[in-house]
C-alpha positions, 0 to 999 in steps of 0.5 A: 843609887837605885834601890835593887828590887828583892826576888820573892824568895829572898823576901821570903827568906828574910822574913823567915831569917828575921828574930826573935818570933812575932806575929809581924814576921809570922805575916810577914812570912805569909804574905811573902809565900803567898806569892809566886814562889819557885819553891826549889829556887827558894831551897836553893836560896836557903841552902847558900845563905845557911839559914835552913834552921831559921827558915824551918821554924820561920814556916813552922810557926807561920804554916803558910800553904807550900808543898809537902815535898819542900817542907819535907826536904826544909825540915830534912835539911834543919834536923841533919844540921842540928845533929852536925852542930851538936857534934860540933858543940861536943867537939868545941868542948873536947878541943876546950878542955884538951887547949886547957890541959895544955895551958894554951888559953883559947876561944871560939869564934861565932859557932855554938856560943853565938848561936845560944847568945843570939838565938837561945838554940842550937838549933837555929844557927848552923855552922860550917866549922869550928873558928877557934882563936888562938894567941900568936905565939901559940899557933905551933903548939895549938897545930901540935894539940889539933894534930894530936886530936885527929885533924890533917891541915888541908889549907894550906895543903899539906904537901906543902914546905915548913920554909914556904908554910912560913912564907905563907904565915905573915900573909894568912889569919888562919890555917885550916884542918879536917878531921878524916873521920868526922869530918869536922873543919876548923879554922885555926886562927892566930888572928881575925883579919888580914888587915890589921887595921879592921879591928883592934884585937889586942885583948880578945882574950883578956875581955873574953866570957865564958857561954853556957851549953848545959849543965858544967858545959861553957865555952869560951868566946869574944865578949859581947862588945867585941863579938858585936864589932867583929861580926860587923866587920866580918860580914862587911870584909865579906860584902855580907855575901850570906843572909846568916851573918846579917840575921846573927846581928839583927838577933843578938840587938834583940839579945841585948841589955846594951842600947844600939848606939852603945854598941856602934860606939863600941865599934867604932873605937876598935875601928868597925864604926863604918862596918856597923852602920853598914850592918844596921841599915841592912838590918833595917831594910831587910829585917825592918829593924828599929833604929834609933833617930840618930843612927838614921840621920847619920846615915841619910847624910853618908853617901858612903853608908848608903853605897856600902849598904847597896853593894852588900845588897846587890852582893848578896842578892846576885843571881836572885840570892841564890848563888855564891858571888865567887861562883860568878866572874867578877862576882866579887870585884865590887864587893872588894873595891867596898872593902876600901870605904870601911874605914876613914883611916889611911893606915887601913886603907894603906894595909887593905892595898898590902892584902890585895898586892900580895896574897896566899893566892899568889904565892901557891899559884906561883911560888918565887923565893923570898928575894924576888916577892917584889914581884907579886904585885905586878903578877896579880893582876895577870894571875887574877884574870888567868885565875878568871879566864879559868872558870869559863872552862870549868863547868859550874858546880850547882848548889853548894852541898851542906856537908862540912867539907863544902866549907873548904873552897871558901877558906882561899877567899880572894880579895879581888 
């Protein structure tokens, strides 16, 4: 497969988006910016791929030549985000110590924690909302708890039935709620994939580490083998679609007392082996990451790594990085059908068919009572090309907004 060529301003940001701080990524970001750059292009880019706070200290630390209106607006963007994700931290410490009172054990998912665990700063890691993970069996008291805390379920939307909200259970690994006032998301999740198979989960909580915030202030969140192969297998079910996700990994192999092959062994027992070496030559062709011999010989001899490695590429590049795959019609079709290589197993494979037969899309789309779900999977493709057919009447939506509330028309992902 031909090797996709990187606009400049996504080599930029990659430079940029690379840690921990060097005098190789300070030359990097040099020579990078000392291209032709469209510099609104360029924040645009930033903007979609969540990475204001990397590149802000990126370009801080480089002080390549660029205009004084985009520094301004780059350095605007990076501290309205630290405040957001601070209030964020304060939130997560809150719902903490509310779930505690109660007696139902959680933990929080990426955020804050993974921000301090990678990075060593708030500051460089922002986050759309707060994922927090609970035991299934505790899912209604914690809706009860986040009601009592001020927050309105948006997705599923609200005015929907209790009969079809729990039609919808079995299909859903989170629910999520907006804050009015704060406007604060979470994802209240009971489970981390819809494919059961992706990870295993089954003691999440039990091998759990608690994160220090500041002086008295922890919070609790997967531990370390487990955050690794989680965030592997998430960005991978999501075709790494965000620069973000990527540089988290490339950060936390820096943050490490465990060698890399440790790791992708970790991952591979709980069924994200495929997910990891993806993850790792995206670090090394993006990031220059340096991988183990053995890793690399793997991968030379995997026609599927290298695949999953140019989908992801060219999933996360569309449009020269700029905008959303979902943004665009098909944008996301390849990105899916990949989602079908990450695991040699037949049971996977067989789970991931079951998620994209029959979805929460459909079903809000068109509910049919219980007896006649039969059918879903001969609706979805037809409901999957109306939905399609549908955009090229709506008109675009230009650059996403940074605000929390932007987070909510990616928590219905379609895997199609």
């Amino acid at each position: 497969m031909t090797r996709r060529a990187l606009s400049t301003e996504f080599r930029l940001a990659a430079a940029c988006a690379t840690w921990p701080p060097s005098d190789d990524r300070n030359e990097a970001i040099r020579v990078a910016a000392a291209a032709v750059v469209d510099w609104p292009r360029f924040v645009r880019l930033t903007a979609r791929h969540r990475i204001f706070g990397l590149v802000h200290d990126g370009l801080t630390r480089a002080q390549p030549d660029l205009p004084p209106e985009i520094t301004r607006q780059i350095r605007a963007q990076a501290e309205s985000l630290v405040r957001q994700d601070l209030a964020k931290a304060a939130e997560c410490l809150r719902l903490q110590q509310m779930f505690g009172k109660a007696g139902v054990p959680i933990l929080f998912v990426k955020g804050a924690a993974l921000a301090l665990l990678a990075f060593g700063n708030l500051g460089l890691r922002s986050s759309q909302d707060i994922d927090l993970l609970v035991l299934p069996d505790a899912l209604p008291e914690a809706i009860a708890l986040l009601t009592a805390a001020g927050y309105k379920r948006y997705n599923p939307q609200p005015d929907i039935g209790d009969d079809l909200l729990r039609l919808l259970t079995p299909l859903c690994k989170d629910f999520g709620f907006v804050h009015p006032s704060t406007g604060i998301v979470i994802e209240l999740h009971w489970r981390l994939f819809l494919n059961p198979h992706a990870m295993i989960e089954a003691s999440l909580l039990e091998s759990s580490r608690m994160v220090r915030l500041s002086a008295g202030a922890e919070l609790r969140t997967l531990g370390e083998e487990d955050l690794f192969a989680y965030l592997c297998a998430h960005g991978a079910c999501h075709w790494w679609n965000r620069l973000q996700w990527l540089a988290d990994i490339n950060a936390l192999l820096t943050a490490t007392d465990r060698g890399i092959e440790q790791l992708i062994s970790a991952a591979t027992a709980r069924g994200a082996g495929r997910a990891a070496d993806q993850a790792l030559l995206l670090c090394r062709r993006l990031f220059r990451t340096t991988l183990p011999a053995t890793v690399v010989s793997k991968s030379k001899n995997s026609a599927i790594a290298h695949w999953l490695e140019a989908t992801a590429l060219a999933v996360m590049t569309s449009d020269r990085g700029e905008h959303h795959p979902h943004d665009a019609r098909f944008g996301t079709t390849r990105g899916s059908l990949s989602s079908f290589l990450l695991s040699p197993s037949w049971r996977y494979r067989l789970a991931e068919i079951k998620v994209h037969l029959v979805n929460q899309t459909d079903v809000l789309t068109l509910p049919l009572p219980k007896p006649l779900w039969f059918l879903y999977p001969l609706l979805r493709l037809p409901l999957w090309l109306w939905r399609h057919a549908a955009k090229r009447r709506i008109p675009p939506r230009g650059v996403p907004s940074i605000g929390g509330i932007s987070a909510l028309r990616e928590s219905r992902k379609e895997r199609f």
